[in-house]
N, C-alpha and C positions, 0 to 999 in steps of 0.2 A: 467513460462508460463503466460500469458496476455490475458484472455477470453476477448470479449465483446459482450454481448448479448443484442438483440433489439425486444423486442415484444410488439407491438403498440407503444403507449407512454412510456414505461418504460423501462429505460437503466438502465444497471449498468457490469462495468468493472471488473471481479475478477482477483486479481495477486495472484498465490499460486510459493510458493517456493520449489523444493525439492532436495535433492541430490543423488546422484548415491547411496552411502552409507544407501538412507535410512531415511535420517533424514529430515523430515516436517517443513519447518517454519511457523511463523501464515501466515494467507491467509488474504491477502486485499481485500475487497469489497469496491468498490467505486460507490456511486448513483450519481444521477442526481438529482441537487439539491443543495440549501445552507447550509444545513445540523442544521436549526433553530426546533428544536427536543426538546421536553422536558427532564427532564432528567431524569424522570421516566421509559421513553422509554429506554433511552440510557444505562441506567443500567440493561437493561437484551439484554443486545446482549452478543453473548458467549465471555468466555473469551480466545478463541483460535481465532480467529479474530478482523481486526482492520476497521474499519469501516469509510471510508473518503467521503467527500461531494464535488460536483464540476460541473460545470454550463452541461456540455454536457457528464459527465460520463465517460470522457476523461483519460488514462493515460498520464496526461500533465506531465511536466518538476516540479511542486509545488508537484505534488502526488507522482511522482518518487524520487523528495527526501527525502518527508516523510518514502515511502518505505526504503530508504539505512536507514534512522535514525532510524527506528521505529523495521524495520527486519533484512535485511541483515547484517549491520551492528554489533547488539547485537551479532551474530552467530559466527562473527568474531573478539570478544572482545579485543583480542592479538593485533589482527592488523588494530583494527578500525582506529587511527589516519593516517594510513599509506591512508589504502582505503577511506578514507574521502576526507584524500589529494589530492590523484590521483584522483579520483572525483573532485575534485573542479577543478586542475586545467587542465582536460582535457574538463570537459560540462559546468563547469558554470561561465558563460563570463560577 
């Protein structure tokens, strides 16, 4: 599922993952923003969550395939080469 929520100036995009069966993957939150962070900050965000930076808070085409590499993919460890593949050569031209 792909929220995006807008109150005033501040966006930000969450993808949470989950399957019939039950099983949660991490949840992406994505801001508005270059994502230029200290990294004091960055090391307390939880560790069940990934946290991506990007100009309009967009699920664009760069965040959705950090999504397959980062989540969906690990979940499907057996058959990541196959769904990579197909991925690639079905979206990315």
């Amino acid at each position: 599922m792909v929220y995006k929520i807008q109150h005033k100036c501040n966006h930000v995009c969450i993808i949470h993952t989950f399957f019939t069966t039950g099983t949660i993957l991490k949840t992406v939150i994505v801001f508005r923003g270059k994502g230029v962070l200290p990294a004091a900050e960055k090391a307390q965000y939880d560790s069940r969550v990934i946290v991506l930076f990007q100009s309009s808070a967009w699920a664009d085409r760069n965040i959705c395939n950090e999504w397959i590499d980062e989540v969906l993919a690990p979940a499907f460890s057996i058959h990541y080469i196959l769904l990579h593949t197909l991925y690639l050569i079905l979206y990315r031209k």
